[in-house]
PDB file of N, CA, C and O in Angstrom:
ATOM      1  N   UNK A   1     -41.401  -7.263 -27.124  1.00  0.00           N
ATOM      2  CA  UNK A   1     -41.381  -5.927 -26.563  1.00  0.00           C
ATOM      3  C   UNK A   1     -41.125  -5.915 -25.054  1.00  0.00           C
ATOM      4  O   UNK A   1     -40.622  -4.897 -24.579  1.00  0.00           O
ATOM      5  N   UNK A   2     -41.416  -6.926 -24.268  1.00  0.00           N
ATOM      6  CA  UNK A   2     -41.534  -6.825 -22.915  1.00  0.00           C
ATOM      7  C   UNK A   2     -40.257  -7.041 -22.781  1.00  0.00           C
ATOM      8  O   UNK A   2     -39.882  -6.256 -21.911  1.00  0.00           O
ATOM      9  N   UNK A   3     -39.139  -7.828 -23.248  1.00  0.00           N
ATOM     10  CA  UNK A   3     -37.711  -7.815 -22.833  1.00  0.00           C
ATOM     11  C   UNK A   3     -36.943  -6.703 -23.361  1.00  0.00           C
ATOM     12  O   UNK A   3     -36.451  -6.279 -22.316  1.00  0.00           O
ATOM     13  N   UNK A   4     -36.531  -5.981 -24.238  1.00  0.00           N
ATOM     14  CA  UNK A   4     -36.509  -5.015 -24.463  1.00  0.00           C
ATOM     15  C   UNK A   4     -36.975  -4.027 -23.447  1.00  0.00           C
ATOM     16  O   UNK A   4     -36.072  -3.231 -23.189  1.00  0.00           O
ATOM     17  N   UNK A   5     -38.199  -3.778 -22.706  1.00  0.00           N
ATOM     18  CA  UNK A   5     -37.930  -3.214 -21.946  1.00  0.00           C
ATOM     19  C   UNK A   5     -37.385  -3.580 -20.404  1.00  0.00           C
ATOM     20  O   UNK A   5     -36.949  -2.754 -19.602  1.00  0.00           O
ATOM     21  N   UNK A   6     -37.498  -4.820 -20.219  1.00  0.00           N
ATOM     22  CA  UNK A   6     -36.979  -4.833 -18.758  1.00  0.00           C
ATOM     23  C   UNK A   6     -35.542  -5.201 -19.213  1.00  0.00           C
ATOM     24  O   UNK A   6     -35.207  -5.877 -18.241  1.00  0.00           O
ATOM     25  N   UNK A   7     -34.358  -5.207 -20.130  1.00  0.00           N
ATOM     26  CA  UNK A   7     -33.657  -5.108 -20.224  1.00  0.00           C
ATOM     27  C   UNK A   7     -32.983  -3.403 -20.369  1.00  0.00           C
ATOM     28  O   UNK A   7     -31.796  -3.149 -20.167  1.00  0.00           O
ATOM     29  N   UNK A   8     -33.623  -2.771 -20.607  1.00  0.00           N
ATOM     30  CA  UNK A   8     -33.566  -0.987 -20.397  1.00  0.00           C
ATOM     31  C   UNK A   8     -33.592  -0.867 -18.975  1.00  0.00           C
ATOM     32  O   UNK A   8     -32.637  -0.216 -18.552  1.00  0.00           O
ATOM     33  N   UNK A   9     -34.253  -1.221 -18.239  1.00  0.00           N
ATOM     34  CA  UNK A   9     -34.629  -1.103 -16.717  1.00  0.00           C
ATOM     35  C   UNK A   9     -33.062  -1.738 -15.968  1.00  0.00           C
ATOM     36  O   UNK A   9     -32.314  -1.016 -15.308  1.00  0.00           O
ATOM     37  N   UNK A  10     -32.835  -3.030 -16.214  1.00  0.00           N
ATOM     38  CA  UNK A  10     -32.005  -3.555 -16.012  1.00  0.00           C
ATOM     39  C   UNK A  10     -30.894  -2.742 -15.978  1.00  0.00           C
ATOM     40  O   UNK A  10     -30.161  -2.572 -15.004  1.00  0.00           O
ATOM     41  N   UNK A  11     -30.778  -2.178 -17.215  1.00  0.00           N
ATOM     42  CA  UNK A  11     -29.172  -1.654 -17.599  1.00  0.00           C
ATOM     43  C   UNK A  11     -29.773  -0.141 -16.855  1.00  0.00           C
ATOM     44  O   UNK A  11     -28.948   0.192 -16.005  1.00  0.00           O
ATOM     45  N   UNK A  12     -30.753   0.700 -16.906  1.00  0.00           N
ATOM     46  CA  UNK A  12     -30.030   2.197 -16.230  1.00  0.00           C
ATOM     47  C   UNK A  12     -30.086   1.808 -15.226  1.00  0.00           C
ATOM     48  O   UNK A  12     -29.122   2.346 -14.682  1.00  0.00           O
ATOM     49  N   UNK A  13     -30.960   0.691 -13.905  1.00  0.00           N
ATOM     50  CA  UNK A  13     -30.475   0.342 -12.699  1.00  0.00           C
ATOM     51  C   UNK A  13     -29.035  -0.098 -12.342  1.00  0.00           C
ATOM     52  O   UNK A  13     -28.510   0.007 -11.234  1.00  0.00           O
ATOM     53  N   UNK A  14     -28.383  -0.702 -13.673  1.00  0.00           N
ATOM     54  CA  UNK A  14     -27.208  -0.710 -13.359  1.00  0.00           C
ATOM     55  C   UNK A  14     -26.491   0.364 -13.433  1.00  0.00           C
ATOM     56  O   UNK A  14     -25.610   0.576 -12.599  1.00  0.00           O
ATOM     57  N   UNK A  15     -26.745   1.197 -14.420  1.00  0.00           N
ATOM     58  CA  UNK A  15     -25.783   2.296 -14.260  1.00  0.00           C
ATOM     59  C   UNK A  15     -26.309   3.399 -12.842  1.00  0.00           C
ATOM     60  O   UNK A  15     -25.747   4.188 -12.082  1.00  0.00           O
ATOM     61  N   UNK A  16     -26.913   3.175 -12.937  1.00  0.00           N
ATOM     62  CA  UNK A  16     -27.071   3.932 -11.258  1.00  0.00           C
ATOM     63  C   UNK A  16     -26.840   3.384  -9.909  1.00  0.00           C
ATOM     64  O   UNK A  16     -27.015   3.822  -8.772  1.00  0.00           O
ATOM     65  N   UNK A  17     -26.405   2.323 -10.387  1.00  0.00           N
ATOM     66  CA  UNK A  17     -25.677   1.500  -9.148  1.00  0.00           C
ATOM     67  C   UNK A  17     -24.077   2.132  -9.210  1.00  0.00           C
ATOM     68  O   UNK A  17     -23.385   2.822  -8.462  1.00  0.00           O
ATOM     69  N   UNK A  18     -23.908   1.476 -10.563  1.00  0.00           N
ATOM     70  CA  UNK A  18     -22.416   2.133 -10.655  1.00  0.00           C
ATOM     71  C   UNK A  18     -21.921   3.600 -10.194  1.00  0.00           C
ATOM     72  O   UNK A  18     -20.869   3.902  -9.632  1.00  0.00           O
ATOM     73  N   UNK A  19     -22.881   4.333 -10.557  1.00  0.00           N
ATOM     74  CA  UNK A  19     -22.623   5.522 -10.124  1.00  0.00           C
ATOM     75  C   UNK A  19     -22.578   5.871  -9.291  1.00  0.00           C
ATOM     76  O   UNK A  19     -21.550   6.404  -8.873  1.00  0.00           O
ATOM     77  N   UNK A  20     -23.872   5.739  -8.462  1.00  0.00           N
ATOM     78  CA  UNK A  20     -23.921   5.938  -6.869  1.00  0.00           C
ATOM     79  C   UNK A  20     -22.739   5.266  -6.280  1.00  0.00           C
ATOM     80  O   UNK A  20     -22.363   5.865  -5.272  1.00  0.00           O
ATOM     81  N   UNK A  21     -21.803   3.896  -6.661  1.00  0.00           N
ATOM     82  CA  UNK A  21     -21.000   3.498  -6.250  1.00  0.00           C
ATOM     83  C   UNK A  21     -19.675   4.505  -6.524  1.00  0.00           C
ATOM     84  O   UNK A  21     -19.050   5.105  -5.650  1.00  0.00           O
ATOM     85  N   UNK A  22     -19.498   4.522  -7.518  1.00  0.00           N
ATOM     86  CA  UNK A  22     -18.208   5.537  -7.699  1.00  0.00           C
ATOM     87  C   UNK A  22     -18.183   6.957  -7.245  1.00  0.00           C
ATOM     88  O   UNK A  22     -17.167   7.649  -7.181  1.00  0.00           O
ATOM     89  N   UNK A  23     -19.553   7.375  -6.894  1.00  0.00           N
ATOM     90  CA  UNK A  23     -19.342   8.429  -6.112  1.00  0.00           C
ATOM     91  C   UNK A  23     -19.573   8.450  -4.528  1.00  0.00           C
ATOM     92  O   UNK A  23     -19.409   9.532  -3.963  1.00  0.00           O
ATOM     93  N   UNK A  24     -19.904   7.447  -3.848  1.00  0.00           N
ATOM     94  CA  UNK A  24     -19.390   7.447  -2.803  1.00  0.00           C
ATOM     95  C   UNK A  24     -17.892   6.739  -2.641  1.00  0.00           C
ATOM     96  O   UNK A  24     -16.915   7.272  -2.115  1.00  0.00           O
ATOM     97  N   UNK A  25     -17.936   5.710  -3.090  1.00  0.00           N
ATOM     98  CA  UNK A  25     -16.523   4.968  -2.774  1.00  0.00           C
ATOM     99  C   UNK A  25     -15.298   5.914  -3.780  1.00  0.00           C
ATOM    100  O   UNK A  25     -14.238   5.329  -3.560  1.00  0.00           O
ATOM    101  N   UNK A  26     -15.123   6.642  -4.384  1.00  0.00           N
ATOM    102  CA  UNK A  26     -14.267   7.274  -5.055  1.00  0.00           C
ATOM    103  C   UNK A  26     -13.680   8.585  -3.944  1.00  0.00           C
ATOM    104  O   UNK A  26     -12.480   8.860  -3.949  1.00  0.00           O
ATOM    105  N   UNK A  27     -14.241   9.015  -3.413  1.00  0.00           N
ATOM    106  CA  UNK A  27     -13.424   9.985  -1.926  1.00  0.00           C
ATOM    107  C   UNK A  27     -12.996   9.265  -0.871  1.00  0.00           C
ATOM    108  O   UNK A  27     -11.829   9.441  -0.517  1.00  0.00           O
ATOM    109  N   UNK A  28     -13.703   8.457  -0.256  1.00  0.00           N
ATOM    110  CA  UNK A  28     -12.844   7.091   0.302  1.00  0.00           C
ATOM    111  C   UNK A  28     -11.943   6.500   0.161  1.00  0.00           C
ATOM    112  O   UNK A  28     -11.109   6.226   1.023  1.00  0.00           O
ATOM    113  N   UNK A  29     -11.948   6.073  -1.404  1.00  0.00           N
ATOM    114  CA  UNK A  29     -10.728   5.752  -1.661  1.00  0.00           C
ATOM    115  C   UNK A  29      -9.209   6.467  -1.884  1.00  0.00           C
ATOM    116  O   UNK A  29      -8.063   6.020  -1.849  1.00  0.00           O
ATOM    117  N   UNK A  30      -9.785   7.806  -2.131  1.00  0.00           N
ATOM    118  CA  UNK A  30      -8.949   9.027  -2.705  1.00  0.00           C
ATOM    119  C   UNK A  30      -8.300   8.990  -1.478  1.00  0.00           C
ATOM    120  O   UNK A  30      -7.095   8.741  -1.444  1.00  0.00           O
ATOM    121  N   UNK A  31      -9.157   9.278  -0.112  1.00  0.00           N
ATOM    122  CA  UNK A  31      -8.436   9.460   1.615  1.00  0.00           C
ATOM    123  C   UNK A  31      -7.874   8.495   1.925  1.00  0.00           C
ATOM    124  O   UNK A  31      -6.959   8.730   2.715  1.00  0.00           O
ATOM    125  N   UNK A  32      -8.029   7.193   1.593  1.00  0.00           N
ATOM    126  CA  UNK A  32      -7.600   6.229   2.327  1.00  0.00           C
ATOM    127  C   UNK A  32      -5.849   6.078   1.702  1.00  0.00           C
ATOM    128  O   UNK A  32      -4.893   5.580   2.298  1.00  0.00           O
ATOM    129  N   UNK A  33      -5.890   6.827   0.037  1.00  0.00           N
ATOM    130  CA  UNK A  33      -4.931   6.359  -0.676  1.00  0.00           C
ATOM    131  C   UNK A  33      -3.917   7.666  -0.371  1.00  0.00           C
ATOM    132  O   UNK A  33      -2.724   7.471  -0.137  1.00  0.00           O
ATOM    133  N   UNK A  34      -4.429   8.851  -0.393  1.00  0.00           N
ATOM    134  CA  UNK A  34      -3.577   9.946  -0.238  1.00  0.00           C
ATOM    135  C   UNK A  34      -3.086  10.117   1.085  1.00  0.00           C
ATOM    136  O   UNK A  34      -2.018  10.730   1.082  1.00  0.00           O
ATOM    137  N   UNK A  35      -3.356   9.898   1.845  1.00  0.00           N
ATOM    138  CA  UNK A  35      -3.112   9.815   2.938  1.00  0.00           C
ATOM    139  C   UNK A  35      -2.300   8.772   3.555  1.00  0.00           C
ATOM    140  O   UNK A  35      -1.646   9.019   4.569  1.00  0.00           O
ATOM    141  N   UNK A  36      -2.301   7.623   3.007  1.00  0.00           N
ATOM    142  CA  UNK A  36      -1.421   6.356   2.889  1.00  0.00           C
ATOM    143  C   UNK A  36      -0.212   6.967   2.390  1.00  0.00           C
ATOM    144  O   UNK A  36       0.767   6.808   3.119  1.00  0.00           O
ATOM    145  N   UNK A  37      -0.076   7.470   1.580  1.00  0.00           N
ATOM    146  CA  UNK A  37       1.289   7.496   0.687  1.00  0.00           C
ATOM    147  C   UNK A  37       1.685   9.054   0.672  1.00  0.00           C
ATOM    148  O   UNK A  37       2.214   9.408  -0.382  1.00  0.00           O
ATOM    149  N   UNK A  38       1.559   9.829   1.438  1.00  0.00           N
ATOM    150  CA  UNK A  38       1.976  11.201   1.357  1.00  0.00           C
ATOM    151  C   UNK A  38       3.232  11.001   2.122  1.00  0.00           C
ATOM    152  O   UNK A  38       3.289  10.132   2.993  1.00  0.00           O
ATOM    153  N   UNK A  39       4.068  11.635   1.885  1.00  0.00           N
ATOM    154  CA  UNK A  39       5.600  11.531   2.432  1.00  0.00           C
ATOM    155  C   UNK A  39       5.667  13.024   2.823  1.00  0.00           C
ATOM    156  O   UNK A  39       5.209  13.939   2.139  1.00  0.00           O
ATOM    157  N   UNK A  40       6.514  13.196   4.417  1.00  0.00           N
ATOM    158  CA  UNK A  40       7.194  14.418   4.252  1.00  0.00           C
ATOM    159  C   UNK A  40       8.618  14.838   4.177  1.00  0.00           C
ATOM    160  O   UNK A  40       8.873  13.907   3.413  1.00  0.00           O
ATOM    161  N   UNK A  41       9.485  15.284   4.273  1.00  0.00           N
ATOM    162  CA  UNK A  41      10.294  15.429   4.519  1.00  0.00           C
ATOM    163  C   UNK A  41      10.789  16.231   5.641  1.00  0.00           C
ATOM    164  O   UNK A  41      10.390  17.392   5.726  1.00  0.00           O
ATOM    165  N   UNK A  42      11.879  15.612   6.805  1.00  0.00           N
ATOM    166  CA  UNK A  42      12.238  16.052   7.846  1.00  0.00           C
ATOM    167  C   UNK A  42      13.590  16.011   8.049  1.00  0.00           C
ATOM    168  O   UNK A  42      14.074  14.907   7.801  1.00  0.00           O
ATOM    169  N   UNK A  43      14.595  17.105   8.531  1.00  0.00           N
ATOM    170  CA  UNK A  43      15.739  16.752   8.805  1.00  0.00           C
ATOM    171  C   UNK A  43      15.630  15.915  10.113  1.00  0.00           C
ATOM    172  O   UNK A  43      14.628  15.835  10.824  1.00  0.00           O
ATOM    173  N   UNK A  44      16.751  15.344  10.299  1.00  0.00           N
ATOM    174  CA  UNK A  44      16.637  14.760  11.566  1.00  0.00           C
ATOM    175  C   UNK A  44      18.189  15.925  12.319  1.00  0.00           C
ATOM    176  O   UNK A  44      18.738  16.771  11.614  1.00  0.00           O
ATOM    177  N   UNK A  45      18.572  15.674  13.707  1.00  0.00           N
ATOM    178  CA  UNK A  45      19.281  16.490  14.202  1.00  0.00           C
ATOM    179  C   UNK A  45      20.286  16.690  13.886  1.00  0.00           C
ATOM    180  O   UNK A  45      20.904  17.752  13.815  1.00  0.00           O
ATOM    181  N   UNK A  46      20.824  14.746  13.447  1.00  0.00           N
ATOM    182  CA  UNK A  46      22.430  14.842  13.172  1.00  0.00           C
ATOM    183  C   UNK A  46      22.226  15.212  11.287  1.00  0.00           C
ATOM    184  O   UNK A  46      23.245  15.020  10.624  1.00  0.00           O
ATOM    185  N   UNK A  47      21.711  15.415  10.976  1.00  0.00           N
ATOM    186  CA  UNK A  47      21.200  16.096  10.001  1.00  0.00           C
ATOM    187  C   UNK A  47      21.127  15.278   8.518  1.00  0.00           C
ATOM    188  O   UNK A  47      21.479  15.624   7.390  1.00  0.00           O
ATOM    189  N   UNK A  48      20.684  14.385   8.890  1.00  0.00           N
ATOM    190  CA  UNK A  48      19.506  13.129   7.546  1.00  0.00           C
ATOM    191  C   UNK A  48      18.795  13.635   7.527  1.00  0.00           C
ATOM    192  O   UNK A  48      18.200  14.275   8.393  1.00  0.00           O
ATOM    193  N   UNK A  49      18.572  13.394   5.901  1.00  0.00           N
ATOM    194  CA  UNK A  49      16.811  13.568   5.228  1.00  0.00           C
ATOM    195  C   UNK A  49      16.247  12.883   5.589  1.00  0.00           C
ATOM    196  O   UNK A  49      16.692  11.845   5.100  1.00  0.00           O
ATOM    197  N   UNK A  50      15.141  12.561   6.426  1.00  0.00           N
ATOM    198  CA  UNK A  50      13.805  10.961   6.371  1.00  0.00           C
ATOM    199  C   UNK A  50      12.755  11.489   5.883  1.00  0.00           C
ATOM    200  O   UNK A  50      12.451  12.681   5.920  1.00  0.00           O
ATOM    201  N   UNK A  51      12.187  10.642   5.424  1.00  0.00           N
ATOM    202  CA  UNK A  51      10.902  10.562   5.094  1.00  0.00           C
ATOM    203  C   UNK A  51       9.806  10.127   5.648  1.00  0.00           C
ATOM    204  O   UNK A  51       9.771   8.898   5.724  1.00  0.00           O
ATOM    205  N   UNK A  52       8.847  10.705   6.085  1.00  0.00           N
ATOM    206  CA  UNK A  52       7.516  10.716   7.512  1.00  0.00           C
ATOM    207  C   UNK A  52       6.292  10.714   6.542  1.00  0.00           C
ATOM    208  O   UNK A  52       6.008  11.526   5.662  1.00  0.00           O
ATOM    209  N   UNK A  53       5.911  10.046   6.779  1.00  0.00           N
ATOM    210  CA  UNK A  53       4.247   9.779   6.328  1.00  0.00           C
ATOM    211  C   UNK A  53       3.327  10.942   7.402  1.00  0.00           C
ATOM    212  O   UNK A  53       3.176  10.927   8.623  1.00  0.00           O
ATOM    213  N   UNK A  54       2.949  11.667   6.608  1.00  0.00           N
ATOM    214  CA  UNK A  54       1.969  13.094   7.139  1.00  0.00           C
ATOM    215  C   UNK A  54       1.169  12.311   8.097  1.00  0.00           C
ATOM    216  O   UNK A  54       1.306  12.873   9.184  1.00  0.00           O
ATOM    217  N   UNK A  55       0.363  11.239   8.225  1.00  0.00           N
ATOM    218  CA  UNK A  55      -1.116  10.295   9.234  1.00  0.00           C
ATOM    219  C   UNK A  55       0.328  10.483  10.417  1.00  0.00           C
ATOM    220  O   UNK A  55      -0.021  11.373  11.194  1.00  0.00           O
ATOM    221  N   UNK A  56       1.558  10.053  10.754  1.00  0.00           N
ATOM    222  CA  UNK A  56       2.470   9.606  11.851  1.00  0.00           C
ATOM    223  C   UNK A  56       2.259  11.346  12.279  1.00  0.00           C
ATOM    224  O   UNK A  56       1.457  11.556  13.189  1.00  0.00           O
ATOM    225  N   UNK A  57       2.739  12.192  11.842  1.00  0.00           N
ATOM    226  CA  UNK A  57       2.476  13.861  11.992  1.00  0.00           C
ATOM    227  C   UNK A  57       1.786  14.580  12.405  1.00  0.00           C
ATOM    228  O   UNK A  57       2.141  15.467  13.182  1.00  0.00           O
ATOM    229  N   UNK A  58       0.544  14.398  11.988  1.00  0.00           N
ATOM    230  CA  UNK A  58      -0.831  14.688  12.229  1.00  0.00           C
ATOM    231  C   UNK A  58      -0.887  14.005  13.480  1.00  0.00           C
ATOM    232  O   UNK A  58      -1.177  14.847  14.330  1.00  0.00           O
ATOM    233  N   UNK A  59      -0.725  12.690  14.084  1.00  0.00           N
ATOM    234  CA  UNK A  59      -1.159  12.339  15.096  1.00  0.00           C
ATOM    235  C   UNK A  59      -0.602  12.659  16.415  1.00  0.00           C
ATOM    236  O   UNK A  59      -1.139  12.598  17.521  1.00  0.00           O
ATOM    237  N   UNK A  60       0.866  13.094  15.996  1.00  0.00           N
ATOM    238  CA  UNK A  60       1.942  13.241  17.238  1.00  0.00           C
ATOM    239  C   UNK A  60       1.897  14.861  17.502  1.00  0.00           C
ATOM    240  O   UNK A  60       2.344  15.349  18.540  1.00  0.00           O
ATOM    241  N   UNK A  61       1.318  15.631  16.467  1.00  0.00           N
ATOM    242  CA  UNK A  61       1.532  16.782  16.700  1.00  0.00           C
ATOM    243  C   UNK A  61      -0.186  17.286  17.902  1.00  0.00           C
ATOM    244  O   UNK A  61      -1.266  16.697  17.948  1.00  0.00           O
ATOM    245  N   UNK A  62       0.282  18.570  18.688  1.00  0.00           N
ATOM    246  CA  UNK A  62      -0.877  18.606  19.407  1.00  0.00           C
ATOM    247  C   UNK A  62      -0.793  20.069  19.052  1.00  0.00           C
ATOM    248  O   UNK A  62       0.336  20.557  19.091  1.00  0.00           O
ATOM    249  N   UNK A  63      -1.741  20.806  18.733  1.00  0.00           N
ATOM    250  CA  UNK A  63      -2.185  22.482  18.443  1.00  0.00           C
ATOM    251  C   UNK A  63      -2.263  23.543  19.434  1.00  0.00           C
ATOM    252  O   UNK A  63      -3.342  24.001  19.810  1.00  0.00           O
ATOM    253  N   UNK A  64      -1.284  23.889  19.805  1.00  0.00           N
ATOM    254  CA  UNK A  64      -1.799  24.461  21.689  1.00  0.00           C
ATOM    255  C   UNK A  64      -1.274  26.033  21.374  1.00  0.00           C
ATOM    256  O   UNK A  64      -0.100  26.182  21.035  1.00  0.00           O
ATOM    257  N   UNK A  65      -2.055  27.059  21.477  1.00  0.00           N
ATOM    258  CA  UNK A  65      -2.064  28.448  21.166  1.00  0.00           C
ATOM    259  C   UNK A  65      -1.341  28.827  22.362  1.00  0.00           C
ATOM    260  O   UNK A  65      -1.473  28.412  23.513  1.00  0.00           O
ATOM    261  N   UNK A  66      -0.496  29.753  21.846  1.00  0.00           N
ATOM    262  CA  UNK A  66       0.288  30.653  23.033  1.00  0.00           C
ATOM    263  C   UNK A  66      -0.570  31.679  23.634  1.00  0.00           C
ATOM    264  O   UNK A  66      -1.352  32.307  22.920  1.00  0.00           O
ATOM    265  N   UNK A  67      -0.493  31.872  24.754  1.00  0.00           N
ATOM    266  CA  UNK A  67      -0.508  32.934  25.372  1.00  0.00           C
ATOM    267  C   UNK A  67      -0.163  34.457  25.246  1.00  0.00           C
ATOM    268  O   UNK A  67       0.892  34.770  24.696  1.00  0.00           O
ATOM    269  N   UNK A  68      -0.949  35.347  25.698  1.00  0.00           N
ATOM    270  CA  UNK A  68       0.033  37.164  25.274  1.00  0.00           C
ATOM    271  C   UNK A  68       0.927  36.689  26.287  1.00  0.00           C
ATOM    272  O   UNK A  68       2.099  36.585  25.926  1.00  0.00           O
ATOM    273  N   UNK A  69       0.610  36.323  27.673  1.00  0.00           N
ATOM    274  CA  UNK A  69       1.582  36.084  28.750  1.00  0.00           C
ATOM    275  C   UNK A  69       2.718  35.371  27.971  1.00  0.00           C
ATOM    276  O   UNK A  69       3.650  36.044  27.531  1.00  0.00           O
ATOM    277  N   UNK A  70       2.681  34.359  27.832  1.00  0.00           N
ATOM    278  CA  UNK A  70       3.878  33.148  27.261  1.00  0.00           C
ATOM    279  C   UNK A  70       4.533  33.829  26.117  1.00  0.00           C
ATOM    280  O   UNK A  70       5.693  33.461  25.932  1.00  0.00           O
ATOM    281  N   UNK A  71       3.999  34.883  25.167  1.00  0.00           N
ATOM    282  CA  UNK A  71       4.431  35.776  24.350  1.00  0.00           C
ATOM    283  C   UNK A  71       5.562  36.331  24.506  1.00  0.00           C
ATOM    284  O   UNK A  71       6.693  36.197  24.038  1.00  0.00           O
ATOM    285  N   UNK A  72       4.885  37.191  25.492  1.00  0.00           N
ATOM    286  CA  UNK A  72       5.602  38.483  26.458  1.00  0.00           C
ATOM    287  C   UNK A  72       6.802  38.033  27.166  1.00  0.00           C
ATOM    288  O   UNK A  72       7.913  38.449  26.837  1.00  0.00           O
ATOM    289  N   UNK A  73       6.630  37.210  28.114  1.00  0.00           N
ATOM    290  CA  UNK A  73       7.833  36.423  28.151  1.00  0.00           C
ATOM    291  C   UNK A  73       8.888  36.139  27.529  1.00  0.00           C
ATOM    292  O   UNK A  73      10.062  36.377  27.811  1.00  0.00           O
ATOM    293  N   UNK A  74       8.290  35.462  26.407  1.00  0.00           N
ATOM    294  CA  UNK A  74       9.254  34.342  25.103  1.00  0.00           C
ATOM    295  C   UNK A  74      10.299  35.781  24.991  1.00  0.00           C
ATOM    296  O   UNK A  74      11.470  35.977  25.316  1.00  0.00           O
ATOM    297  N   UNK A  75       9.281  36.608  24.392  1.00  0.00           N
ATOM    298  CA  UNK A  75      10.326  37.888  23.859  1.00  0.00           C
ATOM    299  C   UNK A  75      10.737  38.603  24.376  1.00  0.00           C
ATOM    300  O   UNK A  75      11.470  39.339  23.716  1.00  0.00           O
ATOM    301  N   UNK A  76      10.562  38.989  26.180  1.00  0.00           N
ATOM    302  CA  UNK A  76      11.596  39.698  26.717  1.00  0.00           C
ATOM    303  C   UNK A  76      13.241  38.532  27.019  1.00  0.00           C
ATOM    304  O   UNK A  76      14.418  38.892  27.022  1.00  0.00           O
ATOM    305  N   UNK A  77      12.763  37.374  27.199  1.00  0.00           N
ATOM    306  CA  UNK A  77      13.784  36.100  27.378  1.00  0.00           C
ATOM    307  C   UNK A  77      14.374  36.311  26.295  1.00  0.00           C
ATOM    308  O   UNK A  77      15.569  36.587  26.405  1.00  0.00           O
ATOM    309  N   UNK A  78      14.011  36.282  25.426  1.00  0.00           N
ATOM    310  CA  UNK A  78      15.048  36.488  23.514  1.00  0.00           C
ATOM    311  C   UNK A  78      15.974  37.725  23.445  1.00  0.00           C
ATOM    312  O   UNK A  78      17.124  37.795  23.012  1.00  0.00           O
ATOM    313  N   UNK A  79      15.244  38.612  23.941  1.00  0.00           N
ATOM    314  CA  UNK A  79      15.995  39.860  23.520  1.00  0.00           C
ATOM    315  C   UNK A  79      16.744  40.307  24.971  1.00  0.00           C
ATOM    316  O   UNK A  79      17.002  41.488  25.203  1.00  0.00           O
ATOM    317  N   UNK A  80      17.043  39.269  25.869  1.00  0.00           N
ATOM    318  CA  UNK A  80      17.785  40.035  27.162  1.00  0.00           C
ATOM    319  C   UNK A  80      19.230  39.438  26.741  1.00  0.00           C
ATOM    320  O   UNK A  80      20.316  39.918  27.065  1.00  0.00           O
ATOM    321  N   UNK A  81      19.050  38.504  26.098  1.00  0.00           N
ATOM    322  CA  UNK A  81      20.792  37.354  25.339  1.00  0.00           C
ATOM    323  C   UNK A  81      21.586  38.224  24.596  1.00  0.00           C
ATOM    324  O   UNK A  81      22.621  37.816  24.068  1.00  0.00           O
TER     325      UNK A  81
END
């Protein structure tokens, strides 16, 4: 009787290893992998298709909000041509 039970013990400690493992390491891996292999597509000027990995994108790009000033501008400059 006594192995029988520490072999029960044994096995749901294992499965709660496993688990706790696959649910942390399973989004980790998901980011490390989707993000590895996402492709975008970009013309280039003289006008090729390439293909850009989104991480190169994300890093080169910088987020900088316009201005009403820089606005106002942009669109009296557009519409005086």
């Amino acid at each position: 009787m006594p192995t029988s039970k520490n072999n029960r013990r044994k096995f749901i400690k294992s499965v709660i290893v496993a688990g706790t493992t696959l649910g942390v390491g399973t989004p980790l891996l998901h980011h490390l992998t989707s993000e590895d292999t996402s492709l975008v597509p970009m013309l280039m000027p003289d006008g090729k298709l390439v293909m850009v990995k989104k991480s190169v994108i994300d890093q080169s790009t910088v987020a900088k909000k316009a201005t009403e000033k820089e606005v106002f501008d942009w669109m009296n400059d557009a519409h005086k041509k």
